[in-house]
C-alpha positions in Angstrom: -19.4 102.0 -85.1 -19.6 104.0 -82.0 -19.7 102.8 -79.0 -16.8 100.1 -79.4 -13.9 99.8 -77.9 -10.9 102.1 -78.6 -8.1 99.6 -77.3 -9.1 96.2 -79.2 -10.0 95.5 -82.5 -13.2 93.7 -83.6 -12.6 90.0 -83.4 -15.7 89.0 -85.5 -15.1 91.3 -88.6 -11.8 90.7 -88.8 -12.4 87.4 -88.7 -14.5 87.6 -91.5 -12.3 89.4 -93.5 -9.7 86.9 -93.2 -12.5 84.5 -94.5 -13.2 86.3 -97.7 -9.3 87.4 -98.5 -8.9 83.3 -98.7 -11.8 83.2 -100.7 -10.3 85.9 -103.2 -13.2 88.3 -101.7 -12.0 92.4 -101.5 -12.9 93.1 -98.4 -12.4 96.9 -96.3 -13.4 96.9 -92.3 -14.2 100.8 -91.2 -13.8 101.6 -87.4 -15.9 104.8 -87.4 -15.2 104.1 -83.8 -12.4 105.7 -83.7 -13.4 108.6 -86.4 -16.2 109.4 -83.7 -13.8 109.6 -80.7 -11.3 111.7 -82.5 -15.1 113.9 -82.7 -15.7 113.6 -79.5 -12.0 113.9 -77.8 -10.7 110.1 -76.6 -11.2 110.4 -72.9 -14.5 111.8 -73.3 -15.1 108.8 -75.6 -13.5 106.6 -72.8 -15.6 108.2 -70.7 -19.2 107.3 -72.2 -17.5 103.5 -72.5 -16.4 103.0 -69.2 -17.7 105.5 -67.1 -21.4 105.4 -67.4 -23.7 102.3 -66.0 -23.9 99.8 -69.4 -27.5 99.0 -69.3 -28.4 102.5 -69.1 -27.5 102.4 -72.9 -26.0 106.1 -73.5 -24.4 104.9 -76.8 -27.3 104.1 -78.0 -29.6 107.7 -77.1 -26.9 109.3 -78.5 -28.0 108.2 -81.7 -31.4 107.3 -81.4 -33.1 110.7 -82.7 -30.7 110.4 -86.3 -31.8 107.2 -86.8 -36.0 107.6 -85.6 -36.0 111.8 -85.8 -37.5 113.6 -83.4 -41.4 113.1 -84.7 -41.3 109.5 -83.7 -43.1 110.6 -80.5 -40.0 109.3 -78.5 -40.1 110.1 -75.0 -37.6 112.8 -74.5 -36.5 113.0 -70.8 -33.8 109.8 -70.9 -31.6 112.3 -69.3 -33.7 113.0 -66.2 -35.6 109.8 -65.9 -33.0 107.3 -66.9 -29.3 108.8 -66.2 -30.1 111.0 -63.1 -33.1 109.3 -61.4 -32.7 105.5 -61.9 -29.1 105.3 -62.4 -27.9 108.6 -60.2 -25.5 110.0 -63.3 -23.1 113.0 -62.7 -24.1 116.2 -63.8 -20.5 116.3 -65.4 -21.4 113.5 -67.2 -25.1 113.8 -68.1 -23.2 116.9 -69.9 -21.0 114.8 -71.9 -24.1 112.5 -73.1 -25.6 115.2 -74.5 -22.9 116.9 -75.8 -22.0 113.2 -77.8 -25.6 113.5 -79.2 -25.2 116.9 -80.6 -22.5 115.5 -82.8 -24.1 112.6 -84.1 -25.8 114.1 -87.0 -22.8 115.6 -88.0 -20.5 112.5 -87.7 -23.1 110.4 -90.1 -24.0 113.2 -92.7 -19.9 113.3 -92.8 -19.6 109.3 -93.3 -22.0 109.1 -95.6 -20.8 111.2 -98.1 -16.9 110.2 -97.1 -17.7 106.8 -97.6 -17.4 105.4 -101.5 -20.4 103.1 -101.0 -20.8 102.9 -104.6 -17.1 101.0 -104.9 -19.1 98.2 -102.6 -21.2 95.4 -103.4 -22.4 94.5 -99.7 -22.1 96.3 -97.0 -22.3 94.3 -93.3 -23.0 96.1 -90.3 -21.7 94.4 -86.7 -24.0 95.2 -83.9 -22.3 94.3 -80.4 -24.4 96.2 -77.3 -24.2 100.0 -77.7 -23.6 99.8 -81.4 -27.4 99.1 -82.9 -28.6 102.9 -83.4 -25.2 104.1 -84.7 -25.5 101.4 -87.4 -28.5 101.4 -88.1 -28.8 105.3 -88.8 -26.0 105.1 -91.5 -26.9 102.3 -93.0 -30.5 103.8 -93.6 -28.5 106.4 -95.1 -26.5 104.9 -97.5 -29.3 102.7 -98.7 -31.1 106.2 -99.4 -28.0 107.7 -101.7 -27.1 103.9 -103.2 -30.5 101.7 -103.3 -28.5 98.5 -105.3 -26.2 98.0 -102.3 -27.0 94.7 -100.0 -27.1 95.9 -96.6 -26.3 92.9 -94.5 -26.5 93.1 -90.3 -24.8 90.9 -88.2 -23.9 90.5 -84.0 -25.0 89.8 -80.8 -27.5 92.7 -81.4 -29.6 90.8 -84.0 -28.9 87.1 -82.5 -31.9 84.8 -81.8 -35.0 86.1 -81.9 -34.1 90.1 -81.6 -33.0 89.6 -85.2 -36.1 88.5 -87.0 -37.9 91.5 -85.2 -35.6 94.1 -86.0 -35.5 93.2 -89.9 -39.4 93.5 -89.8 -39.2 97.0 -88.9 -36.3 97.7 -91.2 -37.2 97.7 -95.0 -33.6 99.3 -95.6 -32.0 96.1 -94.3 -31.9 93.4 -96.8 -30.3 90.2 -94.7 -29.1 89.7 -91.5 -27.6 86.4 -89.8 -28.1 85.1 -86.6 -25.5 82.9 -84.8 -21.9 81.7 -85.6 -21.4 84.0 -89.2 -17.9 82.1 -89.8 -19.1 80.0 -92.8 -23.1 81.9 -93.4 -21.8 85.4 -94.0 -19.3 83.9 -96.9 -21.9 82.2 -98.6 -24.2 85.0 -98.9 -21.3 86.9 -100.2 -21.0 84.3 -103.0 -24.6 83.9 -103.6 -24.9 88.0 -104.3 -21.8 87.8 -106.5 -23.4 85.3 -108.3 -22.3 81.8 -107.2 -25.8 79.2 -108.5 -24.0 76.7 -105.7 -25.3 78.8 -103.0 -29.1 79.2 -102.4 -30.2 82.0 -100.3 -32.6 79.5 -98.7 -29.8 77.4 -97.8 -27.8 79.3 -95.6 -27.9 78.9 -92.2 -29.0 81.6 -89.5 -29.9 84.2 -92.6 -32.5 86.6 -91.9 -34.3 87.7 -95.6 -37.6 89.5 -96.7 -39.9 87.2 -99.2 -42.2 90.2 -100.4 -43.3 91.5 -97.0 -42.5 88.5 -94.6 -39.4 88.2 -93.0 -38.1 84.6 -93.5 -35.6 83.1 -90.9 -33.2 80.0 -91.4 -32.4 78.1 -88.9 -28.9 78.6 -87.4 -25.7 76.9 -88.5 -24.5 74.4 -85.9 -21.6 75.9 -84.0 -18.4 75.9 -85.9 -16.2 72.8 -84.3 -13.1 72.9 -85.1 -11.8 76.2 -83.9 -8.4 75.2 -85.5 -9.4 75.4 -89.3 -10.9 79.8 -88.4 -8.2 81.6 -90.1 -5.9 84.4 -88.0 -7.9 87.6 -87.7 -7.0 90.7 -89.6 -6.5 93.5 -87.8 -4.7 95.8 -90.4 -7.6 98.4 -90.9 -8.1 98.6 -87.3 -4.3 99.9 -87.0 -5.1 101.6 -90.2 -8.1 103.7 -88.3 -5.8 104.2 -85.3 -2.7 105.4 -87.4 -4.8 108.2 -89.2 -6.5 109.6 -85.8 -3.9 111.1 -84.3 -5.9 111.6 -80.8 -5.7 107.8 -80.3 -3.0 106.8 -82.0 -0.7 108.1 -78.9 -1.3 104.8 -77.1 -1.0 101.0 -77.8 -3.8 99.2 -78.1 -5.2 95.7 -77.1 -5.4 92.6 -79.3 -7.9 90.8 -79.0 -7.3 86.8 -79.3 -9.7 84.0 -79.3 -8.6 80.1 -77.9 -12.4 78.8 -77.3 -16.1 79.4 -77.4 -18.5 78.5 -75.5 -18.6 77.6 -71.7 -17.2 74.3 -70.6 -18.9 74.9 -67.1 -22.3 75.7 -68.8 -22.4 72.0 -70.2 -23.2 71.2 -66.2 -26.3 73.7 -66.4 -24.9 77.2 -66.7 -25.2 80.1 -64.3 -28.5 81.5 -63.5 -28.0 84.5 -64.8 -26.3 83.2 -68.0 -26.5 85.5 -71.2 -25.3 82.4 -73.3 -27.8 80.7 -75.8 -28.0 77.0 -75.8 -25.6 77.1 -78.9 -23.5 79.6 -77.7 -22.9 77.3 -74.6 -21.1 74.5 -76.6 -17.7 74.5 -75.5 -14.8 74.6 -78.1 -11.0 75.1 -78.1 -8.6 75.5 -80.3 -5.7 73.1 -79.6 -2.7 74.2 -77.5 -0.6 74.4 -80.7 -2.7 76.6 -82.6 -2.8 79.0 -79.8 0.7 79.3 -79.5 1.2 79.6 -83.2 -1.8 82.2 -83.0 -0.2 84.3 -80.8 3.2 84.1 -81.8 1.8 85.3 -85.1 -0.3 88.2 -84.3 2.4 89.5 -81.7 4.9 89.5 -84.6 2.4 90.9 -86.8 0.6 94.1 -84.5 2.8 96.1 -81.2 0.0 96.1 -78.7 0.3 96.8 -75.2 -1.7 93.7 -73.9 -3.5 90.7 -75.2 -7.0 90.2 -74.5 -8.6 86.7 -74.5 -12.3 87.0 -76.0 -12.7 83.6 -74.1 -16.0 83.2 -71.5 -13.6 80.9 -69.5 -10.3 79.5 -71.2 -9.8 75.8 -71.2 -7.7 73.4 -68.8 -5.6 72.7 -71.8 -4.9 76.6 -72.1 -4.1 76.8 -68.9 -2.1 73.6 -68.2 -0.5 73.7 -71.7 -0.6 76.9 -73.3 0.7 79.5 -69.9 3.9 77.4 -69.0 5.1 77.4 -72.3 4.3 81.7 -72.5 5.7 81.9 -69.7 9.3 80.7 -70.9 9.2 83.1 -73.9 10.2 87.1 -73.7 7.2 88.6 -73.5 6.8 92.3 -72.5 2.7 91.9 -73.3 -0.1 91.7 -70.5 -2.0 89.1 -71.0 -6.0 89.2 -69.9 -8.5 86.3 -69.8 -11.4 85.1 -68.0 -11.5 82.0 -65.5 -13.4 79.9 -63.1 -13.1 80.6 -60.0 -11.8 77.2 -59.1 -8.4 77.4 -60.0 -6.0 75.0 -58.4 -2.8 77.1 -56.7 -0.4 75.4 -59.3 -2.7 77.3 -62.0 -2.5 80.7 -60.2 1.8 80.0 -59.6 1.2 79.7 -63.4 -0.8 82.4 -64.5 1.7 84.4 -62.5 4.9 83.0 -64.0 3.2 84.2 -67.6 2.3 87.7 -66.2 -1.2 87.6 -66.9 -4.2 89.3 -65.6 -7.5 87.2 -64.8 -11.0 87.8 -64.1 -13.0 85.2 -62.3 -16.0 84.9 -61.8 -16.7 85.6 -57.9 -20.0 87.2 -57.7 -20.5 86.5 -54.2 -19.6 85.8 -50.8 -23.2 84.0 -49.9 -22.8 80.7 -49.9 -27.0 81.1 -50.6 -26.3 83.1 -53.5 -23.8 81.3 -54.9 -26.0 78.2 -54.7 -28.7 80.4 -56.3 -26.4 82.0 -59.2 -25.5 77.6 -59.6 -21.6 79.1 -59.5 -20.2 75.7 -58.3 -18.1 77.4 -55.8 -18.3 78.8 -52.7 -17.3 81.5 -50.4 -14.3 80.2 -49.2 -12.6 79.3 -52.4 -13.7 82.0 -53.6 -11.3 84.0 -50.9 -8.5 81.3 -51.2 -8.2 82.6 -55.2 -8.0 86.3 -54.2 -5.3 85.1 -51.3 -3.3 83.0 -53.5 -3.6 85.6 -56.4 -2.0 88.3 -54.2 0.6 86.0 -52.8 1.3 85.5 -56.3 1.1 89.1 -57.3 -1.5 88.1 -59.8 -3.8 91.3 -60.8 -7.5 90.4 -60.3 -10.6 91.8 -62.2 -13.9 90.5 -60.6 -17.1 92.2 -59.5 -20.0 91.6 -56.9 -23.6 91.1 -57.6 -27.0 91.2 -55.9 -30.3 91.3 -56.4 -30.8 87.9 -57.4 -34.3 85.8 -56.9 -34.4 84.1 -53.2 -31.6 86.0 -51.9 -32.2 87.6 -47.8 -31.3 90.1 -45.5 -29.3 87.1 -43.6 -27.2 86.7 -46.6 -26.0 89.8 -46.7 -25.5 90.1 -42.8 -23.3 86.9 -43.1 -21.5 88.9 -45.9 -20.7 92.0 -44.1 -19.2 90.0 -41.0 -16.6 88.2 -43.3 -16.1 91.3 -45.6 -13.6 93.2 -42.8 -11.1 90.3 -42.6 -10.2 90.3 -46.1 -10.2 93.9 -47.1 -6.4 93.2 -47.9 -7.1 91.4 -51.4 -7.9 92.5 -54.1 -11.3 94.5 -54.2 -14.4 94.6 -56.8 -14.2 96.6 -59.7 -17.7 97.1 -59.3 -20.9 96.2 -57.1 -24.0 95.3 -59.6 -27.6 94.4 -59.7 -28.5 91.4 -61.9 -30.9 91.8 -64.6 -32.1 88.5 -66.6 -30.7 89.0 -69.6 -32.4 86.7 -73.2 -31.5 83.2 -73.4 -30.6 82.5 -69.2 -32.3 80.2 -67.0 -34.3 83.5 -65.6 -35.7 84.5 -68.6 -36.1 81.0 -70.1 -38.3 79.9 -66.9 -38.9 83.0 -64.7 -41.6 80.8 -62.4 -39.2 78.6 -61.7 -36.8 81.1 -59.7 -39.6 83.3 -58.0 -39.7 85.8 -60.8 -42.9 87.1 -61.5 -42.7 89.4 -64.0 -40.3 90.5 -66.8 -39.8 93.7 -68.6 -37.7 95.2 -70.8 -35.0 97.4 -69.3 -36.5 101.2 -69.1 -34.2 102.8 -71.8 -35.4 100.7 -74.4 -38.6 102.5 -74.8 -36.6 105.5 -75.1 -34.7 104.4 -77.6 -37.0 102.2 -80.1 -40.4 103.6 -81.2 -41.9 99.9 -81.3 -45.1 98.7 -79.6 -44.2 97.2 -75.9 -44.6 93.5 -77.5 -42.2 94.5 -79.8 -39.8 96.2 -77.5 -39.9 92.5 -75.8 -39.0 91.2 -78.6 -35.6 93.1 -79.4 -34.3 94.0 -76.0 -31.4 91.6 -74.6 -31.6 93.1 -70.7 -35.3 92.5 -68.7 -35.7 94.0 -65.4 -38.4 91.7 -62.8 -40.4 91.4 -59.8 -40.4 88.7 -57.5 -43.5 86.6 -56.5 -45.1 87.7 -53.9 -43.9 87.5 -50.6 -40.4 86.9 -52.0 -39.5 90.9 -51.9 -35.3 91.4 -52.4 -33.2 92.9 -49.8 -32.5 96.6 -50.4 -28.6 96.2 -49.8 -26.9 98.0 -53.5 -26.4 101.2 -51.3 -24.6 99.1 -48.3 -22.6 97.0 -50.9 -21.3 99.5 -52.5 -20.0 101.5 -49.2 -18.5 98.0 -48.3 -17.1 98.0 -51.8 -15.6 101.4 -51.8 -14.2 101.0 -47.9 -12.5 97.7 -49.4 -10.8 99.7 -52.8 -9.4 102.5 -50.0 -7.8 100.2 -47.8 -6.9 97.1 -49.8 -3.8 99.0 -50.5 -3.1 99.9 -46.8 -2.9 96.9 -44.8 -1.9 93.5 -45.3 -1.8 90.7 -42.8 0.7 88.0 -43.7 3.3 85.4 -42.0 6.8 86.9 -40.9 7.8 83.6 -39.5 6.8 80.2 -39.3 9.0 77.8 -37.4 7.1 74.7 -37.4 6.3 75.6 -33.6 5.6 79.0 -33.6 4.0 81.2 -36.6 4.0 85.1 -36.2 1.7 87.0 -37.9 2.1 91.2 -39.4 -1.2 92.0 -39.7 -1.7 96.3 -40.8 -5.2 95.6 -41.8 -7.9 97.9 -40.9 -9.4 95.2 -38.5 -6.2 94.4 -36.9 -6.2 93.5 -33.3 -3.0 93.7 -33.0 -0.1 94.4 -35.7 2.1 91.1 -34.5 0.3 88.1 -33.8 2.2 85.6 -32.1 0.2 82.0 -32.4 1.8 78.8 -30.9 1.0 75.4 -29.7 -2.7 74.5 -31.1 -3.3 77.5 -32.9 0.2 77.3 -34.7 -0.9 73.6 -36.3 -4.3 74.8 -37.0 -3.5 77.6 -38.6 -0.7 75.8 -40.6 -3.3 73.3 -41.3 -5.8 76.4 -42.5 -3.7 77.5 -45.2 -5.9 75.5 -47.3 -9.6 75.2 -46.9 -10.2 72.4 -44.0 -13.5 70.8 -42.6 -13.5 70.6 -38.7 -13.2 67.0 -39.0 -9.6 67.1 -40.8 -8.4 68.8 -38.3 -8.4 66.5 -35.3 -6.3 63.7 -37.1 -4.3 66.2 -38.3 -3.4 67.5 -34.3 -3.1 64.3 -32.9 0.0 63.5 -35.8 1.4 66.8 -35.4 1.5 67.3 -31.4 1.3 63.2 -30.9 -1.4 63.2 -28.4 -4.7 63.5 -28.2 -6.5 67.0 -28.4 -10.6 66.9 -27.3 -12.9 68.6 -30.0 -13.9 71.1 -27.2 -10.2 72.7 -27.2 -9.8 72.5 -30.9 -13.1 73.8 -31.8 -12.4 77.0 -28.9 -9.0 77.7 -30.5 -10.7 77.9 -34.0 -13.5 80.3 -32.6 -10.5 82.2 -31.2 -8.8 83.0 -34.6 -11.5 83.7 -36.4 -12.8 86.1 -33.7 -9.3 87.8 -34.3 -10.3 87.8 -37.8 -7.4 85.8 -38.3 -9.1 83.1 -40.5 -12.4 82.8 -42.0 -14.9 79.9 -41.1 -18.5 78.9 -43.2 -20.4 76.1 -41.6 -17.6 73.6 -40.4 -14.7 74.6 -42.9 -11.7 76.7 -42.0 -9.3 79.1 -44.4 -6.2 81.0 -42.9 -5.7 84.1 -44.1 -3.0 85.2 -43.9 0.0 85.8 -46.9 3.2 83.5 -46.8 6.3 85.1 -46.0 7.6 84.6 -49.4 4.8 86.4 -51.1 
């Protein structure tokens, strides 16, 4: 349903699908997705996806009034109070919002009679962010016109406790299922067709009415062995695509799963972590499989790039899986998600296999990062944009403030580094954290200096539920700190540094022209450029060499004395190191050093 993506298809359902086809199940996915932006026009439907902040929740206004109507006492100014005040919308765009509403009625009145819901026995809903209102108006709909069908909902939108709350309000849905549906979702299916093995009280994560209570399972341990899931199929997704002409101009995205979970998590995850416990336990499928996997669906599907549904990909992935893709032909892009700690033989591989990453930077506080618990800090954090342009590896990432116990001197410390390395790769994006259900903020907000939570505003625009019960459903929570704990006002300032960094990350570069072992000589184009050549001898030559990598003050002395074989006093080392960073020629935090500049061969 709208709002999901255009490029890739849905992992989960087709999944699912391939589950049920092996157990001799008919099964049909619809991607009324792509009906709707054929409605709308594809880059307006782009547009609403990508364009407008996510946790404003458009997608969802757009069909809130079909699914509540009108005399649900709704407010009715989300479009002033929401798009234009809070989140500073575009006219341009505030237009297109409401121009996406006034076809909603239309779009569902049209499905529901175009739809053969009579040929179906259940009929599951996904519900994935902006998707809830969208579903949830047709499905009240074709329960209406067909009363015998099982209307089943499923996704992150009805994980947890969200779920139980929504099926309270909802007589027209008749099961839902929290967590992992790999193995649940089947066996409902086989209890309904009339299977006595399978008791509805027995399957895990099912959300059911008993007469007027709402009756919750608990959830099915998380599925582990990745290995036995079957291949997804994706053939009504290139179905949907082929009858649309408006989309079908371009080649989509696949979308590919290797592991679940978060192996970095199992350490205590990130503050800010959207991850239930469950969903924390980290699974991969085995190097084989994933080769096999993709091999297949590459064979199978022409996409234009393959997107890895992974929260971070394994070691195995990337110490097994990328060498070998990076021996085959492959004209695919390949896009996954990483830690930030990657050692430089795993960017040389990344690169080798053409692939595009996203790590998870955040910051350049060493605070913050401390406070998000990223494991990392500012300097390696600039060594993987460094070695990722040196390596002409394309990097996704994005900045983030905001966060509990974060100060002004953070920031000021950020904006004195953020000149030097406006040459790599720049955020997509500059964010405020929220605390969103299931992180170490919402779990234990006292613990962090939070004070209060609340729902994000535009749910009580969107949901005519009682504020307890608008806790209840809502994934996002804005806060307020304890007192005397107030947060920097620094989203305006970020976001000029961010946007000076996109414009001239293209412009400059500083990098090595020659190094020969006595002498180094520096291009340096960047905006903060002293000088274009840089010529560094003697000392600064072997500490700068030395730099390439991140190096504590104390490394360096022993590393001097071998290279120049005498003795150099701390005083002179330490004054030459001040020297290159004032030139902006390396970065230092505390007592550790990182050169910046690009090899020759890069």
């Amino acid at each position: 349903m709208p709002f999901a993506s255009l490029e890739r298809p849905s992992l989960g359902v087709s999944l699912l699908k391939a589950r049920l086809l092996e157990e001799g199940v008919a099964c049909d996915v619809r991607y009324l997705n792509v009906a709707f932006a054929e409605l709308l026009g594809p880059e307006e439907y782009e547009r609403m996806l990508e364009g407008l902040p996510f946790r404003a929740l458009p997608g969802e206004w757009v069909f809130a009034d079909c699914m509540w109507g009108r005399a649900k006492g709704l407010p009715v100014t989300y479009l002033e109070d929401v798009l234009r005040d809070r989140w500073h919308v575009a006219a341009s765009d505030i237009d297109l919002v409401r121009q996406a509403r006034d076809l909603a009625p239309g779009f569902l009145k049209t499905w529901a009679g175009a739809i053969p819901w009579a040929a179906y026995d259940v009929v599951g809903f996904s519900s994935y962010t902006a998707q809830n209102l969208a579903s949830l108006a047709l499905a009240r709909l074709a329960k209406e016109a067909h009363p015998v069908i099982q209307i089943v909902f499923g996704g992150a939108n009805w994980h947890g406790a969200p779920g139980p709350a929504l099926h309270g309000h909802l007589p027209f849905v008749d099961f839902a299922i929290s967590g992992e549906a790999d193995h649940s979702f089947p066996q409902l299916v086989r209890h309904l067709a009339g299977d006595p093995t399978v008791e509805l009280g027995g399957i895990p994560g099912l959300i059911r009415r008993t007469g007027p209570t709402t009756c919750v399972a608990a959830e099915e341990e998380p599925v582990p062995d990745l290995d036995a899931l079957p291949v997804p199929d994706f053939s009504d997704f290139y179905e949907a695509r082929h009858s649309n002409p408006g989309v079908r101009a371009t080649l989509p995205s696949l979308t590919v799963e290797t592991s679940r979970g978060c192996w970095w998590a199992t350490t205590g995850p990130c503050t800010f972590c959207g991850m239930d416990r469950r969903e924390r336990v980290y699974r991969a499928k085995s190097p084989r499989r994933i080769l096999e996997e993709l091999r297949t669906l590459a064979a199978l599907w022409p996409c234009s790039s393959i997107h890895l549904a992974d929260t971070v990909v394994s070691e195995g992935f990337l110490d097994d899986v990328l060498p070998a893709l990076a021996i085959e032909p492959r004209a695919r892009r390949l896009f996954f998600e990483v830690r930030p700690t990657l050692s430089k033989a795993q960017v040389d591989s990344i690169a080798a296999a053409r692939a595009e990453i996203q790590p998870g930077i955040e910051s350049f506080s060493g605070h913050v990062l401390r406070l998000m618990h990223k494991g990392t800090g500012v300097l390696e954090n600039i060594r993987l944009l460094k070695w990722c342009r040196a390596a002409g590896v394309d990097v996704s990432w994005n900045l983030l403030h905001g966060l509990p116990g974060e100060t002004q001197e953070d920031y000021e410390a950020m904006f004195a580094i953020l000149p030097s390395i406006r040459f790599l790769a720049p955020p997509q994006s500059t964010q405020p954290v929220t605390v969103d259900r299931y992180s170490p903020y919402f779990e234990a907000p006292e613990s962090y200096g939070i004070a209060e939570l609340r729902p994000l505003d535009p749910y009580r625009y969107l949901y005519p539920f009682p504020a307890r019960d608008l806790a209840d459903i809502a994934y996002s929570f804005g806060f307020a700190c304890a007192p005397g704990q107030a947060l920097p006002d620094v989203g305006a300032a970020l976001e000029t540094e961010a946007g000076l960094w996109r414009r001239e990350s293209s412009k400059g570069c500083l990098r090595v022209l020659e190094d020969t072992g006595d002498c180094i000589t520096l291009s340096d184009r960047r905006a903060c450029a002293t000088a274009p050549i840089v010529e560094l001898d003697g000392l600064e030559s072997i500490l700068y060499a030395a730099c390439d990598d991140i190096a504590s003050r104390l490394e360096l002395a022993p590393h001097i004395h071998r290279r120049s074989g005498g003795r150099v006093d701390q005083a002179t080392i330490d004054a030459a190191l001040e020297s290159l960073v004032a030139r902006r020629l390396m970065v230092a935090v505390g007592e550790r050093y990182l050169s910046l500049a690009l090899p020759a061969t890069s």
